[in-house]
C-alpha positions in Angstrom: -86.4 5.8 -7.1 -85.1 2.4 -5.5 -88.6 0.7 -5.9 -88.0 -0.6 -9.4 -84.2 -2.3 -8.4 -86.2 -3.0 -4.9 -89.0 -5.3 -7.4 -86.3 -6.9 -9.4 -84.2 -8.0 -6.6 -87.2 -9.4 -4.9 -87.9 -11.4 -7.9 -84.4 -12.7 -9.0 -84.4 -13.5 -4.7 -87.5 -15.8 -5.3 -86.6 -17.7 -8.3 -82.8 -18.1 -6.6 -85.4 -19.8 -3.4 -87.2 -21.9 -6.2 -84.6 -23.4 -7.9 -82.4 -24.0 -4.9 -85.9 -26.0 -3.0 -86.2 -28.2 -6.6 -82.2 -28.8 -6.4 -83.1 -30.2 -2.7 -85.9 -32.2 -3.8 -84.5 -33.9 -6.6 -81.2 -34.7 -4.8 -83.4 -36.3 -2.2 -85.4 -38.5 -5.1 -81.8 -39.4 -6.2 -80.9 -40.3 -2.6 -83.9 -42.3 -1.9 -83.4 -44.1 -5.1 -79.3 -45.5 -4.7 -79.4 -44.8 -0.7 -77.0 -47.6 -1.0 -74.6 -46.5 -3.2 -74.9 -42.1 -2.0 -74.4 -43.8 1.8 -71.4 -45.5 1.0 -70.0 -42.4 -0.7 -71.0 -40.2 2.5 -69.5 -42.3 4.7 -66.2 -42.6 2.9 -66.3 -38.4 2.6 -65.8 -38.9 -1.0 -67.8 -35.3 -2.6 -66.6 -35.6 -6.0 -68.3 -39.1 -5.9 -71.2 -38.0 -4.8 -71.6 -34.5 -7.1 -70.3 -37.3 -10.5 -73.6 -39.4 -9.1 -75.6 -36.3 -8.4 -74.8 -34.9 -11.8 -76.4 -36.2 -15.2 -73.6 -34.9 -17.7 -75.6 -35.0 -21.0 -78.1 -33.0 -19.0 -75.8 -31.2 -17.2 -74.2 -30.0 -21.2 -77.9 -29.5 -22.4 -78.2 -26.4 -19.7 -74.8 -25.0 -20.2 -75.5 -24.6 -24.1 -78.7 -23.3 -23.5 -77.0 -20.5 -20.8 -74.5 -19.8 -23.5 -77.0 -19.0 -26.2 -79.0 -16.9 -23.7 -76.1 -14.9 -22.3 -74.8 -14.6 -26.0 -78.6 -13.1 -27.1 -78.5 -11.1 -23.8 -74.9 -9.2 -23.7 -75.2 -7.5 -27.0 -74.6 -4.2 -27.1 -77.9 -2.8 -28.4 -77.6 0.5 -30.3 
């Protein structure tokens, strides 16, 4: 009976993993390329400077309206 929920967790598990390995990667890439400007910020212990140069805003708004719409489509009560 809890092999189903067992699958789905499994899954939602794995894509958590996926996305939270390309979030490492990319930060790296951004790190690599201002290593200048990311060790200044790390040495100053400033993370609100470094999450506003982590974080691409109009990218950043892109994802949130797309989340919205989905979650909009996706919490309807269907009868």
């Amino acid at each position: 009976q809890y092999g189903s929920a067992t699958l789905c967790d499994i899954t939602v598990l794995q894509a958590l993993s996926k996305r939270i390995h390309y979030g490492k990667f990319v930060a790296e890439s951004k790190f690599r390329s201002h290593t200048a400007e990311y060790t200044k910020l790390i040495e100053a212990r400033d993370a609100d400077g470094i999450m506003e140069l982590l974080t691409n805003a109009a990218v950043e708004a892109k994802l949130l309206r797309r989340v919205h719409a989905k979650a909009s489509a996706y919490g309807q009560d269907i009868e």
